[in-house]
One Martini backbone bead per residue (centre of mass of N, CA, C, O) as a GRO file, in nm:
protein
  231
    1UNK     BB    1   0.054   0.064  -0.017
    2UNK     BB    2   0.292   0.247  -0.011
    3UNK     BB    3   0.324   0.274  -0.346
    4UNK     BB    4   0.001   0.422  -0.362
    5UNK     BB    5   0.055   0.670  -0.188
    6UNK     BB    6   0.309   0.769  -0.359
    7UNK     BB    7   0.118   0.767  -0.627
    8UNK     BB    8  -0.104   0.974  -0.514
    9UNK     BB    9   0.125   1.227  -0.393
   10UNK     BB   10   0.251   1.256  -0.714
   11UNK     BB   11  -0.022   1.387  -0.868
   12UNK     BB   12  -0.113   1.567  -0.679
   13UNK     BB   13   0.089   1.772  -0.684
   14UNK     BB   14   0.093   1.809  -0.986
   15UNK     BB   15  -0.179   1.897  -1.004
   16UNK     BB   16  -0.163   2.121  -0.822
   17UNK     BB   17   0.029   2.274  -1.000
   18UNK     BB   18  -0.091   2.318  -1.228
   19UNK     BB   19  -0.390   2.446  -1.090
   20UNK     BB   20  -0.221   2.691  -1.052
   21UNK     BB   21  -0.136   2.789  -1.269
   22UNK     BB   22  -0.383   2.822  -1.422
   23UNK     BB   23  -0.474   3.032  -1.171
   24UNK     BB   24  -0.224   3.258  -1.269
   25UNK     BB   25  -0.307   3.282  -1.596
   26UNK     BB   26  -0.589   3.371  -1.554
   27UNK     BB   27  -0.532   3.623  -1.422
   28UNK     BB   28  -0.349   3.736  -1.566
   29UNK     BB   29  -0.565   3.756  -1.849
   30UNK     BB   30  -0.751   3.934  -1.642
   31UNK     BB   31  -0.572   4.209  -1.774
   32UNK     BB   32  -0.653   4.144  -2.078
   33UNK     BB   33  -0.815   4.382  -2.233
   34UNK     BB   34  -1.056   4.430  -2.433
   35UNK     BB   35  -1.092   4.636  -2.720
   36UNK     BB   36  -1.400   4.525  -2.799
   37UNK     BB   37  -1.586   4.526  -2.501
   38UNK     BB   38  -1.632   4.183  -2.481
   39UNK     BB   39  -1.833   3.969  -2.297
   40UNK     BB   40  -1.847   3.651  -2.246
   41UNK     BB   41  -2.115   3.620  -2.352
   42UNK     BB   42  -2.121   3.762  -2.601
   43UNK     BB   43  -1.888   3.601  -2.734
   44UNK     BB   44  -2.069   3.295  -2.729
   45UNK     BB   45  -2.309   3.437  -2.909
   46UNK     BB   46  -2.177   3.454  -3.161
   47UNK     BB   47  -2.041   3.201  -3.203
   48UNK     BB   48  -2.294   3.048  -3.228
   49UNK     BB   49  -2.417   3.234  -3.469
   50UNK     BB   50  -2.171   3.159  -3.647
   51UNK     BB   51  -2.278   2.858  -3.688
   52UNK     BB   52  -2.599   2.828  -3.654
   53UNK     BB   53  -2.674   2.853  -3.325
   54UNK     BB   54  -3.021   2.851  -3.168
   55UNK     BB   55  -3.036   2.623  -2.934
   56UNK     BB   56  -2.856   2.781  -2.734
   57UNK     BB   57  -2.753   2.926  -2.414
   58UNK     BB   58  -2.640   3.169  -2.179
   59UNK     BB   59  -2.501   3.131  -1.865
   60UNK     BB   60  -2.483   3.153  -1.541
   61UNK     BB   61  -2.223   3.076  -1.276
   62UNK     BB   62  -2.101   2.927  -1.011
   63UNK     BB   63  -1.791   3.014  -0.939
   64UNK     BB   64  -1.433   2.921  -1.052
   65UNK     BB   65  -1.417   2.729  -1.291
   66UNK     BB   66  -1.737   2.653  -1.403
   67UNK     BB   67  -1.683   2.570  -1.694
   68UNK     BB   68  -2.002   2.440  -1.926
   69UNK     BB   69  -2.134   2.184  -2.127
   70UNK     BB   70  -2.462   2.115  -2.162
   71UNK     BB   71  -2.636   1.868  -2.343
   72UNK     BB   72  -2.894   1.818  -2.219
   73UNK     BB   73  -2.958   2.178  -2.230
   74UNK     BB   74  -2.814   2.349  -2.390
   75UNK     BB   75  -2.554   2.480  -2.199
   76UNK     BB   76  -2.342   2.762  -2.153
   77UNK     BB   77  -2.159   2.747  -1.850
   78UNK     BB   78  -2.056   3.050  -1.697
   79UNK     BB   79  -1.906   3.198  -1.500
   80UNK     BB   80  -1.887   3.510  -1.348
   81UNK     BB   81  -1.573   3.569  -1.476
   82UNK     BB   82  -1.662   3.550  -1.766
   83UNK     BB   83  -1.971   3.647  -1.844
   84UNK     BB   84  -1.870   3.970  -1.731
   85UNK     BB   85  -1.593   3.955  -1.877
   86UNK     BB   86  -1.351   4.168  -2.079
   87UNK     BB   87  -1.116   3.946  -2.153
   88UNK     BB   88  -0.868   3.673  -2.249
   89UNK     BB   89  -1.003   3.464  -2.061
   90UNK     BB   90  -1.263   3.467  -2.105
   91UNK     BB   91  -1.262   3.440  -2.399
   92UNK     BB   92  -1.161   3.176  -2.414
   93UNK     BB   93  -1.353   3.013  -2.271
   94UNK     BB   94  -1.620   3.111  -2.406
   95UNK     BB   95  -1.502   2.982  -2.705
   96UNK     BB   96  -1.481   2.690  -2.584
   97UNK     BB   97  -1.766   2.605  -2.476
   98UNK     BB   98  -1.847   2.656  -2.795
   99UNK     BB   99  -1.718   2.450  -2.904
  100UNK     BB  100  -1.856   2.170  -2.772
  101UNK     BB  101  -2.145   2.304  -2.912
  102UNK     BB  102  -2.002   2.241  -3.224
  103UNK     BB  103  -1.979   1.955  -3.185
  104UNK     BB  104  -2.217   1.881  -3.124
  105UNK     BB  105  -2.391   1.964  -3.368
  106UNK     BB  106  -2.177   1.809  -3.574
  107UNK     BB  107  -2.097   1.496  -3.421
  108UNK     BB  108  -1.866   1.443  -3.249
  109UNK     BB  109  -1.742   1.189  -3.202
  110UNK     BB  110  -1.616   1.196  -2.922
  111UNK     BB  111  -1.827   1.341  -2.780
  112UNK     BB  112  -2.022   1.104  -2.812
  113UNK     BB  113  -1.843   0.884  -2.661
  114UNK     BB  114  -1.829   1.018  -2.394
  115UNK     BB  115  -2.110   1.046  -2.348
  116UNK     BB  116  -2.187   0.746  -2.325
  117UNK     BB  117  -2.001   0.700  -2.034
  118UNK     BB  118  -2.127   0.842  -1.836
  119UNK     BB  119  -2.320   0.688  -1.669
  120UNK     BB  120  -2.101   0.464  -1.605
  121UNK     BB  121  -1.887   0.603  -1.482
  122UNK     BB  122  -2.058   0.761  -1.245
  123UNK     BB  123  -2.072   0.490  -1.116
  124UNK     BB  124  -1.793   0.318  -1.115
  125UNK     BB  125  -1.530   0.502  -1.027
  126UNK     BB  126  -1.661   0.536  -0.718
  127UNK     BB  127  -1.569   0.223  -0.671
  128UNK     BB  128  -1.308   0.067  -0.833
  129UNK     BB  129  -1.125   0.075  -0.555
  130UNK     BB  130  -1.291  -0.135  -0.358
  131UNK     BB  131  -1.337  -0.362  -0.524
  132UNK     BB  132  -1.036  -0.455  -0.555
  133UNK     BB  133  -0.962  -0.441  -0.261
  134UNK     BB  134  -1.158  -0.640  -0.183
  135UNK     BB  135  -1.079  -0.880  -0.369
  136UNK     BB  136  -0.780  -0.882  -0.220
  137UNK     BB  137  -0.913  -0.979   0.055
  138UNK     BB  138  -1.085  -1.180  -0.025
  139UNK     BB  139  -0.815  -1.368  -0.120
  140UNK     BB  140  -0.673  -1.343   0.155
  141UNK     BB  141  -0.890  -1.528   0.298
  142UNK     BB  142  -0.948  -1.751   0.034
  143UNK     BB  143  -0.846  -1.760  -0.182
  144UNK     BB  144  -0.832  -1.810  -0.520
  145UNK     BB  145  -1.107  -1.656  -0.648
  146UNK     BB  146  -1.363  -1.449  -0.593
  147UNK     BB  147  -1.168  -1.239  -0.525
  148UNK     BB  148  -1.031  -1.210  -0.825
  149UNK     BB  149  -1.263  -1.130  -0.990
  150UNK     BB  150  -1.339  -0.884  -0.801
  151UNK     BB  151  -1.067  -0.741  -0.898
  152UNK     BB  152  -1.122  -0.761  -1.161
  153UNK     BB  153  -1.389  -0.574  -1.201
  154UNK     BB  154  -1.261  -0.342  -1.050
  155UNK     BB  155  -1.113  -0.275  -1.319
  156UNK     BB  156  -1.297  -0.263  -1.550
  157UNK     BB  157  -1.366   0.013  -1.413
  158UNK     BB  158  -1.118   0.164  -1.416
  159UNK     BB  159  -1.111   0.141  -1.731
  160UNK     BB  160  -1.338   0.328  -1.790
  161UNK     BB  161  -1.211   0.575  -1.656
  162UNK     BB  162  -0.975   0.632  -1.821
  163UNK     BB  163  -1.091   0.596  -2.101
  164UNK     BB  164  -1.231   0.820  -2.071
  165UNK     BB  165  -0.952   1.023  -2.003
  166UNK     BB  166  -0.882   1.043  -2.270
  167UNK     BB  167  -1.129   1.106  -2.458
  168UNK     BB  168  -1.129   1.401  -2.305
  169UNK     BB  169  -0.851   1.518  -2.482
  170UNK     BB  170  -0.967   1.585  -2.770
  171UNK     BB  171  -1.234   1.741  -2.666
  172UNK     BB  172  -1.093   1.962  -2.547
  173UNK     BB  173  -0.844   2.036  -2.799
  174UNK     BB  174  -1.078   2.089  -3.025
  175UNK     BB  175  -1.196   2.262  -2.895
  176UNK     BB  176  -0.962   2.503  -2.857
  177UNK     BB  177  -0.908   2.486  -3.151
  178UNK     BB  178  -1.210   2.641  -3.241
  179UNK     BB  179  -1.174   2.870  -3.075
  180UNK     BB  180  -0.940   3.031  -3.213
  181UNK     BB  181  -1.003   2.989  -3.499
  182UNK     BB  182  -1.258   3.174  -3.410
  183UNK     BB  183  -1.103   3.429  -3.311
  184UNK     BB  184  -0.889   3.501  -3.571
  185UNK     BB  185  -1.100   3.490  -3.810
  186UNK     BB  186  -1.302   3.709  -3.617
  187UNK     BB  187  -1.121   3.940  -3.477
  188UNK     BB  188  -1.208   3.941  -3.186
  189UNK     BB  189  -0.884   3.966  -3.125
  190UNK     BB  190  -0.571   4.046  -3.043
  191UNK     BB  191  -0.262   3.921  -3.080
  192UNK     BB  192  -0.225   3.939  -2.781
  193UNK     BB  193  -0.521   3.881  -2.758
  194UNK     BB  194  -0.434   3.550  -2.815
  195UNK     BB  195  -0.207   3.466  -2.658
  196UNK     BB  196  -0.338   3.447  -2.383
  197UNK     BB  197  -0.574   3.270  -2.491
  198UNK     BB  198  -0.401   3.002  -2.553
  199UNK     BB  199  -0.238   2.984  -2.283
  200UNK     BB  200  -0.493   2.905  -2.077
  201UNK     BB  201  -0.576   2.684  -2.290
  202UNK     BB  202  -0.335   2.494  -2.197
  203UNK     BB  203  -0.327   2.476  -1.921
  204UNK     BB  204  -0.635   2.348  -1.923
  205UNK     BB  205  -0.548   2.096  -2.064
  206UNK     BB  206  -0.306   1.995  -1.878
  207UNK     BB  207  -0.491   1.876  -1.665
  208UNK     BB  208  -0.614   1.647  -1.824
  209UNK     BB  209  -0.345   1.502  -1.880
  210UNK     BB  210  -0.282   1.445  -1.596
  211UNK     BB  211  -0.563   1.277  -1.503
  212UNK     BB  212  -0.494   1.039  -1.753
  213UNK     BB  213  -0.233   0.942  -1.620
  214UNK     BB  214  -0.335   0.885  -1.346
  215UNK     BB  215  -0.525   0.707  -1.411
  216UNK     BB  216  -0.312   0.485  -1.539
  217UNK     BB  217  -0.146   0.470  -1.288
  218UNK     BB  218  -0.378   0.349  -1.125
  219UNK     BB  219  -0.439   0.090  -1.324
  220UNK     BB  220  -0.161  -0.049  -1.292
  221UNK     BB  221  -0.117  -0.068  -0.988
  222UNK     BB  222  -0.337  -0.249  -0.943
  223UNK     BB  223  -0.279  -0.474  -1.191
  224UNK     BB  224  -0.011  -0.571  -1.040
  225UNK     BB  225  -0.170  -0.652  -0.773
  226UNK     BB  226  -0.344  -0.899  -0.893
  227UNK     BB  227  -0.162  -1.044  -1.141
  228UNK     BB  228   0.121  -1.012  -0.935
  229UNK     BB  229  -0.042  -1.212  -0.700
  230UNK     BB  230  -0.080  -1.478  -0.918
  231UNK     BB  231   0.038  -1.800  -0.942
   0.00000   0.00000   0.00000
């Protein structure tokens, strides 16, 4: 155990790195204000309007990064600090969440597959190392047989976990490789607020890259722990 526990406090680490940088360059690039004087809501309604997306609405969310589009009532939800500020940190999130919006219209086939495993994911993420752990407990005490299995099995709920956050790397960075395409293409920022955005939408990718390592870092560790204490 003490392996796993090393190896999920430098996950963390990493993770808390990255997720201060990010919240260091979002501070930073909301200090560099749009000349077009373009609020985050404004700029995600016309990116909708130019794509000839009209049936999503642009709605205002509590906390601060809990910026995301729901597909299933078709809403591009930014924070607080992105709806109403006018800066280059704003124009990045709010063109990245209509980046989404744009996968959806247009069958984004990752978008697609990750929607679908949605469901069984969040169901089983948050149990599939008790799971595993369970079925390792239960073979050291009865010896192998239906603890292996037990721990199969939670094995393949954390493998359908990682699956998904791997897939959810494509959905991300096609976002917001689309936010800024549609940023320069159609002149809303200046090429200083373009680097501004493209800078904190990579860090933001980062986050979800680092998740996804994390997540196969704790599926490897777990299943040499199964299939490497099996005789």
């Amino acid at each position: 155990m003490m392996g796993y526990y090393i190896l999920i406090g430098a996950i963390a680490l990493v993770s808390w790195l990255v997720s201060s940088r990010l919240k260091s360059k979002f501070k930073h690039y909301s200090k560099v204000h749009l000349r077009n004087g373009m609020s985050g809501a404004e700029i995600a309604e016309k990116m909708l309007a130019d794509h000839g997306i009209n049936d999503v609405k642009v709605v205002s969310t509590a906390g601060m990064l809990t910026d995301h589009y729901n597909p299933a009532n078709k809403t591009v939800n930014l924070s607080e600090g992105v709806y109403n500020q006018r800066n280059a940190s704003a124009a990045a999130v709010a063109a990245h969440e209509c980046g989404h919006a744009v996968q959806h219209a247009q069958a984004y086939e990752w978008l697609t597959l990750r929607s679908k495993l949605v469901p069984v994911v969040s169901v089983t993420s948050s149990m599939s190392m008790w799971v595993v752990f369970g079925g390792l407990m239960l073979g050291a005490a009865a010896g192998v047989g239906l603890g292996y299995w037990v721990a199969v099995a939670g094995l393949v709920m954390m493998g359908l976990a990682t699956l998904f956050s791997f897939i959810t790397l494509p959905v991300e960075y096609d976002a917001s490789n689309r936010a800024l395409a549609w940023l320069k293409a159609k002149n809303v920022v200046t090429p200083e607020e373009y680097k501004g955005s493209e800078d904190a939408l990579k860090w933001a990718a980062r986050t979800y890259l680092v998740a996804a390592i994390g997540s196969l870092a704790t599926l490897v560790y777990w299943g040499l722990q199964v299939f490497g204490g099996r005789d």
